[in-house]
C-alpha positions as CSV (number, residue, x, y, z in Angstrom):
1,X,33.3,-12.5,16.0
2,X,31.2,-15.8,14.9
3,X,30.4,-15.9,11.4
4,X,29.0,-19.6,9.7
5,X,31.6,-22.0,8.3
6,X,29.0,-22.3,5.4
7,X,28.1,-18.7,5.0
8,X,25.4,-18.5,2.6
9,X,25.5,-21.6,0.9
10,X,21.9,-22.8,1.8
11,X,20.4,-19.9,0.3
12,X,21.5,-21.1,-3.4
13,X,22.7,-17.4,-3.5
14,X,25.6,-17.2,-6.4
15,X,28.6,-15.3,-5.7
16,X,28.5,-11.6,-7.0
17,X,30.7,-11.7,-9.8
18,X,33.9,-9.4,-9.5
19,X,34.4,-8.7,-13.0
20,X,30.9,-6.1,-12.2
21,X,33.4,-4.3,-10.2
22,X,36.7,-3.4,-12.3
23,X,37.2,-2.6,-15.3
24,X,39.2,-5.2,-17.6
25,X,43.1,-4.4,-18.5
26,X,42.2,-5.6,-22.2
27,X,40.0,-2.9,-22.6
28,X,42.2,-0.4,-21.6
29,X,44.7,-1.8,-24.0
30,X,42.3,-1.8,-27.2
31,X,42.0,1.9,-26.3
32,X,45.6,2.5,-25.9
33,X,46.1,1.3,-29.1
34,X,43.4,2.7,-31.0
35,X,44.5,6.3,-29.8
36,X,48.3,5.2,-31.5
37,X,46.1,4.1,-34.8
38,X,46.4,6.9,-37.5
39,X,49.1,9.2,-35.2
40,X,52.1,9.6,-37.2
41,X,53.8,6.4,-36.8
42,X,52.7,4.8,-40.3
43,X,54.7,5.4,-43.9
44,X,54.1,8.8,-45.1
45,X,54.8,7.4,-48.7
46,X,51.4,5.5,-48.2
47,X,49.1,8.5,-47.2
48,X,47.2,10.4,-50.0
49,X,48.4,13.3,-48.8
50,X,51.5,12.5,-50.7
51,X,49.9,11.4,-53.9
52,X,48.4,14.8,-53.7
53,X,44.8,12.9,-53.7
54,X,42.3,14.8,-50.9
55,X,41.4,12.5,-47.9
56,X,39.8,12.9,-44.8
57,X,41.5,12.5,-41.5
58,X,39.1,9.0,-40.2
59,X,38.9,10.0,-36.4
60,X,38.3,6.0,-34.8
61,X,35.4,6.0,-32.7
62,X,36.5,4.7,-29.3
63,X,34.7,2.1,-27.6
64,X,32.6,2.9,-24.6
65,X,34.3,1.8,-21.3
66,X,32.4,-0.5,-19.6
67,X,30.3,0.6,-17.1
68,X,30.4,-0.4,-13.4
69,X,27.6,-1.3,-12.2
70,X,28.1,-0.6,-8.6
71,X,24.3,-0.3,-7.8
72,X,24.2,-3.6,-9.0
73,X,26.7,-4.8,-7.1
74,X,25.0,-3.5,-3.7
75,X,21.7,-4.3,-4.8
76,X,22.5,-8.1,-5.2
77,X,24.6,-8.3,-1.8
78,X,21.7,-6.6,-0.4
79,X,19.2,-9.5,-1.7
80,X,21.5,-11.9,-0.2
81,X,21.7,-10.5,3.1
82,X,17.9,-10.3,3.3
83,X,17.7,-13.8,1.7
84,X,20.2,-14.9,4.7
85,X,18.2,-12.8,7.6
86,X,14.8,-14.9,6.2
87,X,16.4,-18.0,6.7
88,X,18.0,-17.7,9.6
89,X,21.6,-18.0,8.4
90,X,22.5,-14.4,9.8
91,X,22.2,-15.7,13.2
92,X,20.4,-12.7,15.8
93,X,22.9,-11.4,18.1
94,X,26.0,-12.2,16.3
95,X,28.3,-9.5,14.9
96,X,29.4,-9.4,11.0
97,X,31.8,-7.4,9.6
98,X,31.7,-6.1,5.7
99,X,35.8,-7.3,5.0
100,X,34.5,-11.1,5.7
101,X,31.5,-11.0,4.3
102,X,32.4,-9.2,1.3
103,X,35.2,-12.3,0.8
104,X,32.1,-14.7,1.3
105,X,30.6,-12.8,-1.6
106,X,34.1,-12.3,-3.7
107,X,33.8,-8.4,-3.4
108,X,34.7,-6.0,-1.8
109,X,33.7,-4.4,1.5
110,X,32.2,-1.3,0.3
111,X,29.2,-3.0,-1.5
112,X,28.6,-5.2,2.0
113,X,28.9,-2.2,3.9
114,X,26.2,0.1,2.0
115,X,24.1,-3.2,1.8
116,X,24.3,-3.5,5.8
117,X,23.6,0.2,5.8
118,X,20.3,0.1,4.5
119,X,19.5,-2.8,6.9
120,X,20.3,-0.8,9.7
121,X,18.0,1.5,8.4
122,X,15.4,-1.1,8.1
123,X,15.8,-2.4,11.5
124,X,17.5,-5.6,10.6
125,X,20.9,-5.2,12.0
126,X,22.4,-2.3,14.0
127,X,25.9,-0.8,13.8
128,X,28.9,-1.5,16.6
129,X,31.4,0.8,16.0
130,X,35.2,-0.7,14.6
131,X,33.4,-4.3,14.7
132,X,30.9,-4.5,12.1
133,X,27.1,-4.9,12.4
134,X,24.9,-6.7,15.1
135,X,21.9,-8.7,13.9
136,X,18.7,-7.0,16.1
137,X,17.3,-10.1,18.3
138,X,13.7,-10.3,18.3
139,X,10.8,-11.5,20.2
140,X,7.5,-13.2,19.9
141,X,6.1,-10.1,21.2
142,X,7.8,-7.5,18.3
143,X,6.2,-9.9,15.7
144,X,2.9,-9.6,17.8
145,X,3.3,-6.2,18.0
146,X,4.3,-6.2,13.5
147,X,0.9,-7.9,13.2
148,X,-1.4,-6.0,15.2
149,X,0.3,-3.1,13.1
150,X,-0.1,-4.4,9.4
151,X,-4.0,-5.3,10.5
152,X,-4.6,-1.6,11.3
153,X,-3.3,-0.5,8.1
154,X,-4.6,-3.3,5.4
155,X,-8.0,-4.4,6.9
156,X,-9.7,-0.5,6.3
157,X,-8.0,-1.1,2.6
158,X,-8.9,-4.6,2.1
159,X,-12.4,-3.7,2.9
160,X,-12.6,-0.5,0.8
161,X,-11.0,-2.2,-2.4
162,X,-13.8,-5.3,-1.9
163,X,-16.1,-2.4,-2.3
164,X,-14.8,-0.7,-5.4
165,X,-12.2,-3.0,-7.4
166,X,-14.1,-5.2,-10.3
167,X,-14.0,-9.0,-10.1
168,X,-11.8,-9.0,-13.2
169,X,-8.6,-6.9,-11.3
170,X,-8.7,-10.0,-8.3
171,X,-8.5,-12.4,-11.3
172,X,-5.2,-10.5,-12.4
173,X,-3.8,-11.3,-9.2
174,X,-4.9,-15.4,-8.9
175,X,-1.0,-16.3,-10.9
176,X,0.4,-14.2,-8.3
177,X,-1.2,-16.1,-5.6
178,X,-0.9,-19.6,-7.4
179,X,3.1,-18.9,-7.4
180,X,2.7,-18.9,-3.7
181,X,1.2,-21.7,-3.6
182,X,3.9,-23.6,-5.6
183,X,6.7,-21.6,-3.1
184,X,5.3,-23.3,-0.4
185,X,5.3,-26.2,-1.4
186,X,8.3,-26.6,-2.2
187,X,9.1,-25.7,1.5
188,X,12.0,-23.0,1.2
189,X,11.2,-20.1,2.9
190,X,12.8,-17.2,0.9
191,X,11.0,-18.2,-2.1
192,X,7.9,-18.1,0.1
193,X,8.6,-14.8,1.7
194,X,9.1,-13.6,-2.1
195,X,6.5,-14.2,-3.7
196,X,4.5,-13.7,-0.4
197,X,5.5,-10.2,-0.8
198,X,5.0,-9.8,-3.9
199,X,1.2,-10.8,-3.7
200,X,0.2,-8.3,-0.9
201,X,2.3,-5.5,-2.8
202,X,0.1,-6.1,-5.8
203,X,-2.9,-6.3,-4.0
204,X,-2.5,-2.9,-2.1
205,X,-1.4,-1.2,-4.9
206,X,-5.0,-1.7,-6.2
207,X,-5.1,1.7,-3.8
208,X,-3.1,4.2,-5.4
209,X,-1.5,5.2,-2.3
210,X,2.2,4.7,-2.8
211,X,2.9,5.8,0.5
212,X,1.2,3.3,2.2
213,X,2.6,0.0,0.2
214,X,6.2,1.2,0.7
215,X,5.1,1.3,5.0
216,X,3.2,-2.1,4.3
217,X,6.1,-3.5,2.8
218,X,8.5,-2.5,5.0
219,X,6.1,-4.1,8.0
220,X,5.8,-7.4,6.0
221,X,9.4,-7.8,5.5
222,X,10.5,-7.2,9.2
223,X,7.6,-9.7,10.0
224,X,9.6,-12.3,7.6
225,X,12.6,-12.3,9.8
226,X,13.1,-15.5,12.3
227,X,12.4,-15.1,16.3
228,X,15.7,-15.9,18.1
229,X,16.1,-19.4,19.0
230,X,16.0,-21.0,15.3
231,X,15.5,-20.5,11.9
232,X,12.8,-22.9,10.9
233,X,9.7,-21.4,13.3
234,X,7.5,-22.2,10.2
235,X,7.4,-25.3,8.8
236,X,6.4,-26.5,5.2
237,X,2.8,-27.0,6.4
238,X,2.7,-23.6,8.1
239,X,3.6,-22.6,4.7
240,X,1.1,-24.0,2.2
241,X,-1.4,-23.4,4.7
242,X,-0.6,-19.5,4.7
243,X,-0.9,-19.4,0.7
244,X,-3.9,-21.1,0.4
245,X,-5.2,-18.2,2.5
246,X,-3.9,-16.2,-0.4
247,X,-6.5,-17.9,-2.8
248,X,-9.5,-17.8,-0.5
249,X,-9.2,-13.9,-0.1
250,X,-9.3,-13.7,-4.0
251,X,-12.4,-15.8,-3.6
252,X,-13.7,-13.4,-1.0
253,X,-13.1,-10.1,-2.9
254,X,-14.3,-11.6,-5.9
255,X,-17.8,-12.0,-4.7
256,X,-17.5,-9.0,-2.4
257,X,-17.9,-10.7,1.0
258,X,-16.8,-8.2,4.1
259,X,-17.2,-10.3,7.0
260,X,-15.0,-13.0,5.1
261,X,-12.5,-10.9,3.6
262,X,-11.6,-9.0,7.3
263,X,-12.0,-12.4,8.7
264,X,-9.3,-13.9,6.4
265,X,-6.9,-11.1,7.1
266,X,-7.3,-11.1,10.3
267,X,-6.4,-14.7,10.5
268,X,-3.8,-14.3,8.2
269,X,-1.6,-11.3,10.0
270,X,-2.1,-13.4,13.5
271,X,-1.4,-17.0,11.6
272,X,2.1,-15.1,10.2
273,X,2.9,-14.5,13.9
């Protein structure tokens, strides 16, 4: 089973910390001695029950045990692993299994597993039975194929928001589309495919249709992950030329333009290919 020397250090990905899993031994001594606090073991010559004054019995209020935040746990590893699928660093065809990675992260399996889980669910990785999980290999053709797909389903929405969303909503979304800008630039692809994501997301949601932004999403993602044979197939320029698409769609629906704003989508689902 091949696995990177460097697993994920490229990503700038910190380890999950393992104190989110387990809850620490002082804490469970602090209650262990609260609950002997007040039980008997004191001088009864002290107590005002034997200077015959009237007390009430002060019940301590335990401490709430911390809470693990397994979700959280999960949720970051699952970040990671995307963050690792985007850059190429989860290598297409190779096997991982959840016990090494999970070291790699400095947790434990389970978290990795559930993570790798919902990848399989997404199409990133599939599951070989008592080895671990395969990262799916893809093909110049599948992202064709993701493209084609995302056009059918945004171009009709693009077009109908450009006919009913006021200039002032696309003026909401210009510092979403400026932080691409600045992601590009800077030339590391998962802050790019962020913030990329993060731009359409807000622009479809200009729709209502929940439905249809989860499926968007879920189309722009898998188009985010690398063709087999390398993990830079997009380049800096590549890049910064993508987001500036970003701002001349604004520009587009702003002043209502239809030919320009299907143009620009057009180009920019077949320039993400």
């Amino acid at each position: 089973m091949k696995q990177s020397a460097q697993g994920f250090a490229g990503t700038g990905i910190p380890r999950v910390r393992a104190d989110e899993a387990r809850v620490p031994a002082q804490s469970r001594a602090a209650e262990r001695e609260r609950g002997t606090a007040g039980s008997g073991g004191g001088d009864v010559r002290d107590s005002g029950a034997v200077r015959g004054e009237h007390t009430h019995s002060e019940v301590p209020i335990p401490r709430p045990r911390p809470v693990v935040q397994r979700a959280s746990v999960r949720g970051q590893i699952l970040d990671a692993l995307r963050t690792a699928l985007v850059t190429g660093e989860l290598t297409p065809g190779e096997v991982y299994s959840a016990p090494a990675l999970g070291e790699r992260f400095g947790v434990s399996a389970t978290p990795v597993r559930e993570a790798m889980q919902q990848l399989a669910l997404e199409g990133a990785v599939e599951v070989v039975p008592n080895r671990g999980f395969r990262v799916v290999v893809r093909g110049a053709r599948e992202l064709a194929e993701l493209a084609e797909v995302r056009a059918l389903i945004e171009v009709p929405v693009m077009l109908r928001l450009a006919r009913t969303v006021p200039a002032e909503r696309w003026a909401d979304l210009r510092p979403l589309a400026e932080d691409t800008v600045r992601a590009a630039t800077s030339g590391c692809r998962a802050t790019y495919a962020e913030s990329d994501r993060v731009f359409h997301r807000a622009m479809l949601a200009l729709c209502g249709n929940e439905q249809l932004v989860g499926i968007a999403e879920d189309l722009h993602r898998r188009s985010q992950w690398p063709l087999v044979g390398g993990p830079a197939t997009r380049g800096r320029a590549d890049l910064v030329a993508d987001a500036a698409e970003h701002m001349a769609l604004l520009e587009a629906l702003d002043a209502g333009d239809l030919d320009v704003v299907q143009a620009l989508v057009r180009e920019h689902f077949a320039g993400a290919s």
